[in-house]
PDB file of N, H, CA, C and O in Angstrom:
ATOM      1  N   UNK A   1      18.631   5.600  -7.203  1.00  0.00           N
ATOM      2  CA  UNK A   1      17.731   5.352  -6.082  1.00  0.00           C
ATOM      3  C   UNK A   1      16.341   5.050  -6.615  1.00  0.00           C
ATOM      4  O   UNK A   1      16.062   5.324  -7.782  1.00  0.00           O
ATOM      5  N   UNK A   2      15.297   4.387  -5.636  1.00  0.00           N
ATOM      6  H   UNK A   2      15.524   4.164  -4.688  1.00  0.00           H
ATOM      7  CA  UNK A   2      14.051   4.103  -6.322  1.00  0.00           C
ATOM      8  C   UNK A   2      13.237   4.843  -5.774  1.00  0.00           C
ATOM      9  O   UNK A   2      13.257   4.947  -4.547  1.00  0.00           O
ATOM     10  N   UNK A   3      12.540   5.374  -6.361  1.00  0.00           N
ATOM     11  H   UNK A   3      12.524   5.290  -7.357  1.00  0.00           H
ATOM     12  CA  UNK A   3      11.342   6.838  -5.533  1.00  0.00           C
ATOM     13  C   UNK A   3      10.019   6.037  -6.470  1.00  0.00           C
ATOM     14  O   UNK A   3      10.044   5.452  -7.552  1.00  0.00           O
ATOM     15  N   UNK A   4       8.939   6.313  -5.529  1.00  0.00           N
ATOM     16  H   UNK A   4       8.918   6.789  -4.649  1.00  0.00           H
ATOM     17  CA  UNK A   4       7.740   6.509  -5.935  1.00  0.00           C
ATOM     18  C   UNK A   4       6.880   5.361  -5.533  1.00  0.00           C
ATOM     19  O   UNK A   4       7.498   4.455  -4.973  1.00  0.00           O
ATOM     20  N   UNK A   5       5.672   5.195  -5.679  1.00  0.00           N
ATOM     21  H   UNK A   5       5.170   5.931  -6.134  1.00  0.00           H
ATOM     22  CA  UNK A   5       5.041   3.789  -5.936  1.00  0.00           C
ATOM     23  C   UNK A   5       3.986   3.530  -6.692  1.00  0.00           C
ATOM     24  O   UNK A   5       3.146   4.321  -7.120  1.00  0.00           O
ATOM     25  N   UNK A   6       4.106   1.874  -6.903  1.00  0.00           N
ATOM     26  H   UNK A   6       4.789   1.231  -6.555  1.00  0.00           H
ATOM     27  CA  UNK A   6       3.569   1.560  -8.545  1.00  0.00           C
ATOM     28  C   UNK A   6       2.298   0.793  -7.704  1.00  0.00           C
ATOM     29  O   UNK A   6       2.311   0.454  -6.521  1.00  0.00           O
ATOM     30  N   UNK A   7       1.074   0.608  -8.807  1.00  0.00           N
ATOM     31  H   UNK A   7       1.064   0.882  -9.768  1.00  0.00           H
ATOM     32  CA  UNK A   7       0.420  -0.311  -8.111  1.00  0.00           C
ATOM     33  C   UNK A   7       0.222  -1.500  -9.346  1.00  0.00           C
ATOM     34  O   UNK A   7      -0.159  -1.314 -10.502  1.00  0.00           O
ATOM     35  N   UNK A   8       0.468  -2.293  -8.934  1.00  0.00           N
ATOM     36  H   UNK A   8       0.778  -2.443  -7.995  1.00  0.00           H
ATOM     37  CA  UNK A   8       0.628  -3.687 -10.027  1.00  0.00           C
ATOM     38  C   UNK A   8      -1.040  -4.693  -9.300  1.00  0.00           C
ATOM     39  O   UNK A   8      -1.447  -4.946  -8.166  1.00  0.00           O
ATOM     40  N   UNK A   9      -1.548  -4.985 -10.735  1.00  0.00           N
ATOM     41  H   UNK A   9      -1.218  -4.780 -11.656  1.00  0.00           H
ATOM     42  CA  UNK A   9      -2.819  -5.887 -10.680  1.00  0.00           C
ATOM     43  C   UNK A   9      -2.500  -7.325 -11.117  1.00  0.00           C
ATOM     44  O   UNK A   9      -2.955  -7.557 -12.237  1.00  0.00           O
ATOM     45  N   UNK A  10      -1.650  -8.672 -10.384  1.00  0.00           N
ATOM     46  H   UNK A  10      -1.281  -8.484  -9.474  1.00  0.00           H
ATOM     47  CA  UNK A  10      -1.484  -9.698 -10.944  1.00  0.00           C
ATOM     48  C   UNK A  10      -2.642 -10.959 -10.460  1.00  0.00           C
ATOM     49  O   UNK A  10      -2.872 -11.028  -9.253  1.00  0.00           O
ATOM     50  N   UNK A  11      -3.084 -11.564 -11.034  1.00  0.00           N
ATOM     51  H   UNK A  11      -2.897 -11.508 -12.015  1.00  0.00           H
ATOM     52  CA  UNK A  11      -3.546 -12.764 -11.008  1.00  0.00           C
ATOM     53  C   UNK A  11      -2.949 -14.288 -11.095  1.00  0.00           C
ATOM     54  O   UNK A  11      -2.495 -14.791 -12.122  1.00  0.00           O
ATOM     55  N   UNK A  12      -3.030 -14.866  -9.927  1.00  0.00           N
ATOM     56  H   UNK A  12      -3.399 -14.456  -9.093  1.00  0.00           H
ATOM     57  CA  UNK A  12      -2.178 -16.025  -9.825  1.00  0.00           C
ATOM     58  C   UNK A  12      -2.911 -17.186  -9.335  1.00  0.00           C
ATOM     59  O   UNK A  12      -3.626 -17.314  -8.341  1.00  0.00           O
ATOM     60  N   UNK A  13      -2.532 -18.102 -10.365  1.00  0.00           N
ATOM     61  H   UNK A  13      -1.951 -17.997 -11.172  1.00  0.00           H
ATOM     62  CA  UNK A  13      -4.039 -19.590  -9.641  1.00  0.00           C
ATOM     63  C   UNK A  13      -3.667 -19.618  -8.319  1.00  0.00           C
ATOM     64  O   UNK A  13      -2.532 -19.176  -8.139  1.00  0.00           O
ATOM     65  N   UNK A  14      -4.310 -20.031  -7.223  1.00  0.00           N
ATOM     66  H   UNK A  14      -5.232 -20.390  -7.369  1.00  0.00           H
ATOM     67  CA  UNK A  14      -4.665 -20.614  -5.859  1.00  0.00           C
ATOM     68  C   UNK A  14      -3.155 -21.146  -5.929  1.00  0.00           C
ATOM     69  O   UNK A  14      -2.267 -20.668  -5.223  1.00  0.00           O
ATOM     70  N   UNK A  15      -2.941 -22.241  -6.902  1.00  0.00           N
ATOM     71  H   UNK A  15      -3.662 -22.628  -7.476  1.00  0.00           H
ATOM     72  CA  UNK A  15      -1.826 -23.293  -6.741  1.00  0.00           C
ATOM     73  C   UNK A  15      -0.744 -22.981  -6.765  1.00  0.00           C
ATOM     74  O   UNK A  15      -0.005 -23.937  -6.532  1.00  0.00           O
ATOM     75  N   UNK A  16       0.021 -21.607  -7.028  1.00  0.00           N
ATOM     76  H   UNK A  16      -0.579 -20.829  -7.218  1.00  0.00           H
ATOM     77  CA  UNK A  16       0.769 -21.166  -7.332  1.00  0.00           C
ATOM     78  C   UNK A  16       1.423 -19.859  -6.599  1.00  0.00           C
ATOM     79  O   UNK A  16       2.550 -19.390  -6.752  1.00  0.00           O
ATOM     80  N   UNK A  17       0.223 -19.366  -5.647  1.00  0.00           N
ATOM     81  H   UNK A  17      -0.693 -19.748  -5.523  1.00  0.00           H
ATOM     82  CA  UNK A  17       0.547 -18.361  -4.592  1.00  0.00           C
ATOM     83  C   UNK A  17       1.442 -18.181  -3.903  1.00  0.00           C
ATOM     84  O   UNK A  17       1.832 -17.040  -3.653  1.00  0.00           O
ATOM     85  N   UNK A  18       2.253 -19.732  -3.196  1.00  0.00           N
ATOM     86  H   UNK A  18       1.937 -20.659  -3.398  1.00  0.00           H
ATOM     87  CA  UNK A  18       3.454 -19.608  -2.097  1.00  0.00           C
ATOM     88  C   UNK A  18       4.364 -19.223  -3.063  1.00  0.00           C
ATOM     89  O   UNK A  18       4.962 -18.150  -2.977  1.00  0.00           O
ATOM     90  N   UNK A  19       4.566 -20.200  -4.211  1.00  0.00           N
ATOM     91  H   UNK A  19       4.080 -21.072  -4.281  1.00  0.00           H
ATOM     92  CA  UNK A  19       5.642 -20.125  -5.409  1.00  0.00           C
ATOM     93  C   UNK A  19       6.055 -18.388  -5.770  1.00  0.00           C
ATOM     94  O   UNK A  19       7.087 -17.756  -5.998  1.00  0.00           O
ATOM     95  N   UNK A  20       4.779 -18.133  -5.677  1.00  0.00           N
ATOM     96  H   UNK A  20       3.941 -18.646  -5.492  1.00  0.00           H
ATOM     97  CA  UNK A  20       4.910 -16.241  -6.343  1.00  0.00           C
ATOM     98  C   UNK A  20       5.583 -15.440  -5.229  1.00  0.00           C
ATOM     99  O   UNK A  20       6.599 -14.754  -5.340  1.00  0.00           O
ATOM    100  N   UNK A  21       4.717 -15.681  -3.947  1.00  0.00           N
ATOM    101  H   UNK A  21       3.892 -16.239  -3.856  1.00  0.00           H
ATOM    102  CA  UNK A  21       4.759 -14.801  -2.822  1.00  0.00           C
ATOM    103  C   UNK A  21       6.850 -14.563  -2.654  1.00  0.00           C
ATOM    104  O   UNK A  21       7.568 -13.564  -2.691  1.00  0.00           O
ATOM    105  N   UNK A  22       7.126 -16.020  -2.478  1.00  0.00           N
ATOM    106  H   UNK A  22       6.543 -16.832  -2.448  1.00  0.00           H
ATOM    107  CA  UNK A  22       8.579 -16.485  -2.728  1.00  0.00           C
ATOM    108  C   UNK A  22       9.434 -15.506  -3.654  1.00  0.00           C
ATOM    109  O   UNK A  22      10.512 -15.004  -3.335  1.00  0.00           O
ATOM    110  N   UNK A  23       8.812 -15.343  -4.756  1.00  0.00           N
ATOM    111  H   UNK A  23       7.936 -15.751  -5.015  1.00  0.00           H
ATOM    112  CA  UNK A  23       9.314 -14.757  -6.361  1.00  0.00           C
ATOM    113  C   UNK A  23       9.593 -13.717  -5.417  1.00  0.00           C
ATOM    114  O   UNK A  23      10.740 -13.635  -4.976  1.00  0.00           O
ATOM    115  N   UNK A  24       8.572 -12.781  -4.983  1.00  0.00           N
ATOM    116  H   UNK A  24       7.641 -12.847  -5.341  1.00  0.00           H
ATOM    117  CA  UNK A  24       8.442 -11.778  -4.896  1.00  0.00           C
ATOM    118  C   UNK A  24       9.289 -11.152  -3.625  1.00  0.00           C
ATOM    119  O   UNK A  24       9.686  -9.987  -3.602  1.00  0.00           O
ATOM    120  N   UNK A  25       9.532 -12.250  -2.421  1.00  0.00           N
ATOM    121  H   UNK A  25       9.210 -13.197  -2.440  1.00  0.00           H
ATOM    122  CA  UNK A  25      10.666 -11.703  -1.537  1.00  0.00           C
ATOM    123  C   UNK A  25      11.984 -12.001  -2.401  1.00  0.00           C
ATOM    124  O   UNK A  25      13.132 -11.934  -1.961  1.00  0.00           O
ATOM    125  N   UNK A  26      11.761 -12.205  -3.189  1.00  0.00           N
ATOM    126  H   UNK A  26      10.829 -12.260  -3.546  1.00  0.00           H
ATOM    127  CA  UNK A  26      13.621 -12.724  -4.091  1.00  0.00           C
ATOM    128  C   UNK A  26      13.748 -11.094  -4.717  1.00  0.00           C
ATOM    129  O   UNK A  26      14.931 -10.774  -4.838  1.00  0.00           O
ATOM    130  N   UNK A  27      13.000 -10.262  -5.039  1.00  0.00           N
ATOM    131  H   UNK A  27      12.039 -10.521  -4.941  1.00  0.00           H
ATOM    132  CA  UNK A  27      13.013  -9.098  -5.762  1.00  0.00           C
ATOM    133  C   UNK A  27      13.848  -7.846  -4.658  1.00  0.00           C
ATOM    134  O   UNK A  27      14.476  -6.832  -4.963  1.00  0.00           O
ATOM    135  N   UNK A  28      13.522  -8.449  -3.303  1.00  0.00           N
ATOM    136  H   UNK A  28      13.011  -9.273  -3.055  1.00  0.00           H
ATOM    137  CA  UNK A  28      14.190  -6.923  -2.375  1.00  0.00           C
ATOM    138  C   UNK A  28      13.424  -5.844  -2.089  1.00  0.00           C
ATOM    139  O   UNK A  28      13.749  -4.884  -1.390  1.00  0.00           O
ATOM    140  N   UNK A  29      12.042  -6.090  -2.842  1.00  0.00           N
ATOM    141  H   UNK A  29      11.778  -6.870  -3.410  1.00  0.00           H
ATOM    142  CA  UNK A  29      11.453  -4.817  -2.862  1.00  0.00           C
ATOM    143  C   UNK A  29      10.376  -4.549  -1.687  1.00  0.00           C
ATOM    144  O   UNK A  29      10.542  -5.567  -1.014  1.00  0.00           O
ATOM    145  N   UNK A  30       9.569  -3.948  -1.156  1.00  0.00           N
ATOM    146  H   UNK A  30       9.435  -3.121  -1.702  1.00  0.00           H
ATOM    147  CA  UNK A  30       8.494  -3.629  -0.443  1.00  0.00           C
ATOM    148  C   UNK A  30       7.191  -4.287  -0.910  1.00  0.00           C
ATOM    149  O   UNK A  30       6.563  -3.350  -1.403  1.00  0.00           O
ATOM    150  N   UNK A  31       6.785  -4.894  -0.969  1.00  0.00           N
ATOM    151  H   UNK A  31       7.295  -5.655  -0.568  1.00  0.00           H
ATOM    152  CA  UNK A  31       5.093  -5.018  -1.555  1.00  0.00           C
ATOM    153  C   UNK A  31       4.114  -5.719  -0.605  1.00  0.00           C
ATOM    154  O   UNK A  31       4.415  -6.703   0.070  1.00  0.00           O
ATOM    155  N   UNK A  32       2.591  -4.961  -0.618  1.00  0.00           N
ATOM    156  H   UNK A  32       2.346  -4.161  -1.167  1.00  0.00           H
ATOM    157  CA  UNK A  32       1.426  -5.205   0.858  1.00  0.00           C
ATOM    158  C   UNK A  32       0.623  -6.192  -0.251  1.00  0.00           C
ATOM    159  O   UNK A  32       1.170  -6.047  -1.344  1.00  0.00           O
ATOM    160  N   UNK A  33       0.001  -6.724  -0.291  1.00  0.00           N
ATOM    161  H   UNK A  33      -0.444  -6.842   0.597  1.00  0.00           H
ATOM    162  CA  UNK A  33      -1.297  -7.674  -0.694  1.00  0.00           C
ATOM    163  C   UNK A  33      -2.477  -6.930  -0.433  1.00  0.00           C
ATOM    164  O   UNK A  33      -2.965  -7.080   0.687  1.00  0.00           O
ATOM    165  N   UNK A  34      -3.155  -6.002  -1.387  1.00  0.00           N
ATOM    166  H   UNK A  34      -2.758  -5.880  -2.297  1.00  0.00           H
ATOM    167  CA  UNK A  34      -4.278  -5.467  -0.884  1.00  0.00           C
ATOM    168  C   UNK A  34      -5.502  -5.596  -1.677  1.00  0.00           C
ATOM    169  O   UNK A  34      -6.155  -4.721  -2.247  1.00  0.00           O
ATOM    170  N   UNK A  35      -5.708  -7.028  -1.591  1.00  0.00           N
ATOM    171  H   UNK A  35      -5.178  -7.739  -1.128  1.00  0.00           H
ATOM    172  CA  UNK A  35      -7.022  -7.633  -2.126  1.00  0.00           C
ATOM    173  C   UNK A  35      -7.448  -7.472  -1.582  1.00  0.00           C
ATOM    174  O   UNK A  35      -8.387  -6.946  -2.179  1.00  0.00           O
ATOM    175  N   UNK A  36      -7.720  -7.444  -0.443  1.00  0.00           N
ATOM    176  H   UNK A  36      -6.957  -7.871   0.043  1.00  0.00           H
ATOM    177  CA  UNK A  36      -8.957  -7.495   0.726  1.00  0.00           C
ATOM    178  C   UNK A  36      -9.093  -5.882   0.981  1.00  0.00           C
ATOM    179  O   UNK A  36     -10.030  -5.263   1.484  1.00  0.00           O
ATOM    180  N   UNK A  37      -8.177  -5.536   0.603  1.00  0.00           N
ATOM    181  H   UNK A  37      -7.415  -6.039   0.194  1.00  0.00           H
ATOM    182  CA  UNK A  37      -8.262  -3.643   1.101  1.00  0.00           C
ATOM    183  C   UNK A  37      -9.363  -2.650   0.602  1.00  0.00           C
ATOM    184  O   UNK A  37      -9.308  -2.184  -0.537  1.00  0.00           O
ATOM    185  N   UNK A  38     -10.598  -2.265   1.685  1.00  0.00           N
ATOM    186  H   UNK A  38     -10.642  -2.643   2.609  1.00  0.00           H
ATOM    187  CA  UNK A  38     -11.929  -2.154   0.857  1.00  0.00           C
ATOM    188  C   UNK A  38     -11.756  -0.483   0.226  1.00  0.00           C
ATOM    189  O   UNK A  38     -12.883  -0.015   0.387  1.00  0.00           O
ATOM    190  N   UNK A  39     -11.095   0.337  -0.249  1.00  0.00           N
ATOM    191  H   UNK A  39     -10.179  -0.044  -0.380  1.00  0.00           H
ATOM    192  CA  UNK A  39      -9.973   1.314  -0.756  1.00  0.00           C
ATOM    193  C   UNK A  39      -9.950   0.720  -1.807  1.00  0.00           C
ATOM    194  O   UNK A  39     -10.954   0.955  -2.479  1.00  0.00           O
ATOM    195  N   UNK A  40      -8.949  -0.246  -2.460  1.00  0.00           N
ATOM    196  H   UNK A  40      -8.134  -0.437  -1.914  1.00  0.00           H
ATOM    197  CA  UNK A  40      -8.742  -0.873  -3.603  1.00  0.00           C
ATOM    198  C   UNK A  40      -9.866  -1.962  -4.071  1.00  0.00           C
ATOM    199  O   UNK A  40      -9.857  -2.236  -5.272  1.00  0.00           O
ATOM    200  N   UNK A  41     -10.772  -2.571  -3.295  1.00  0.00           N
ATOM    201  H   UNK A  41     -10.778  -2.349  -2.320  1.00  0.00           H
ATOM    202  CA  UNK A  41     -12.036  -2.804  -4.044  1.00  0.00           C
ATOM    203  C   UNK A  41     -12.825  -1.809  -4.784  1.00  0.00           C
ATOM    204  O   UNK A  41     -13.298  -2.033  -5.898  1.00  0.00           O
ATOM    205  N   UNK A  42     -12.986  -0.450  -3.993  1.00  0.00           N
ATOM    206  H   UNK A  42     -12.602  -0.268  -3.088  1.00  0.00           H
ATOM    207  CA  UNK A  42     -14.000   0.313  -4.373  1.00  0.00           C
ATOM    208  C   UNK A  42     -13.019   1.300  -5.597  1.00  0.00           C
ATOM    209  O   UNK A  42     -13.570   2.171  -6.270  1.00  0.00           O
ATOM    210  N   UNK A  43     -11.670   1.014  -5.713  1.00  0.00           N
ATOM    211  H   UNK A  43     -11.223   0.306  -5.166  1.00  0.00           H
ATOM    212  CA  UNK A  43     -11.285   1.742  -6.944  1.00  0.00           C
ATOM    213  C   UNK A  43     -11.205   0.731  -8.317  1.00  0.00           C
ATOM    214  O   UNK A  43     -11.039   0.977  -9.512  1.00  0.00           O
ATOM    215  N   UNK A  44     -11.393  -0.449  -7.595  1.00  0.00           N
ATOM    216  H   UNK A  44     -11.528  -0.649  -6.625  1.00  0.00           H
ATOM    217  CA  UNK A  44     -11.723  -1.653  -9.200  1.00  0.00           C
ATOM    218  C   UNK A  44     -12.989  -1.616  -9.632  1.00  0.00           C
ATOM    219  O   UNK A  44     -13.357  -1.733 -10.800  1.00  0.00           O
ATOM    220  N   UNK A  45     -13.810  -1.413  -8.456  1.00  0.00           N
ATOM    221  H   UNK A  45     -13.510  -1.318  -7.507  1.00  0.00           H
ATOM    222  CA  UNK A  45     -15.686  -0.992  -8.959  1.00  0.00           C
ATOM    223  C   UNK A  45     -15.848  -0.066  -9.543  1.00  0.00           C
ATOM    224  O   UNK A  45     -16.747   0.013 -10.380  1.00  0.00           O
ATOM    225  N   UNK A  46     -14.933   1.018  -9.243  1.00  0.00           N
ATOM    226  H   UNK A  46     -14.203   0.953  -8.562  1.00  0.00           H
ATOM    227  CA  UNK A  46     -15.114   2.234 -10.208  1.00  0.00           C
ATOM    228  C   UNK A  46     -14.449   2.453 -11.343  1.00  0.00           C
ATOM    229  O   UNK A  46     -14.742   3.491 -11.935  1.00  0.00           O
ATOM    230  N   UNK A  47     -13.343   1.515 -11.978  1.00  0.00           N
ATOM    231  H   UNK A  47     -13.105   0.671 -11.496  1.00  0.00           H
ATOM    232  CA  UNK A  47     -12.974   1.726 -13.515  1.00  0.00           C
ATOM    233  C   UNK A  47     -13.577   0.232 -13.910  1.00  0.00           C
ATOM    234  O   UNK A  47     -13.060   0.049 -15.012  1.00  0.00           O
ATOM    235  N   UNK A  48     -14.275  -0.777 -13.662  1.00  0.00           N
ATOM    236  H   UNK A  48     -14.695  -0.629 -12.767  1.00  0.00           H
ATOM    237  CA  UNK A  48     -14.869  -1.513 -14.153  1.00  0.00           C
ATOM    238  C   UNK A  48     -15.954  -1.098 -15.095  1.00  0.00           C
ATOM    239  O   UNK A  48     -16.901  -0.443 -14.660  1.00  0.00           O
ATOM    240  N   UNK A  49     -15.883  -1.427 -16.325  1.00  0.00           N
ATOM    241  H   UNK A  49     -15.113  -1.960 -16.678  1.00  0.00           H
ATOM    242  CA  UNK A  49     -16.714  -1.080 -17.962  1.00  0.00           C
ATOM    243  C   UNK A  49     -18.415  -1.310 -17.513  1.00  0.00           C
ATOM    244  O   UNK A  49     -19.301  -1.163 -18.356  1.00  0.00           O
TER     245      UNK A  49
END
């Protein structure tokens, strides 16, 4: 069974987004898009060097 959750940081050109988004319903798995999520902005501001 699969327990838990991961948080994955990928970067994908503009041009290539539908192509991925696609990838990514082919996997079965659950995943939200939370770039815009101001939660996960303010935890990239805070381990940024």
């Amino acid at each position: 069974a699969d327990y838990g959750r991961i948080l994955v940081g990928m970067q994908v050109p503009a041009g290539d987004t539908a192509a991925f988004d696609a990838f990514l319903q082919t996997l079965g798995y659950p995943c939200v898009e939370e770039t815009l999520n101001p939660a996960y902005r303010l935890f990239l501001q805070a381990h940024q060097g």
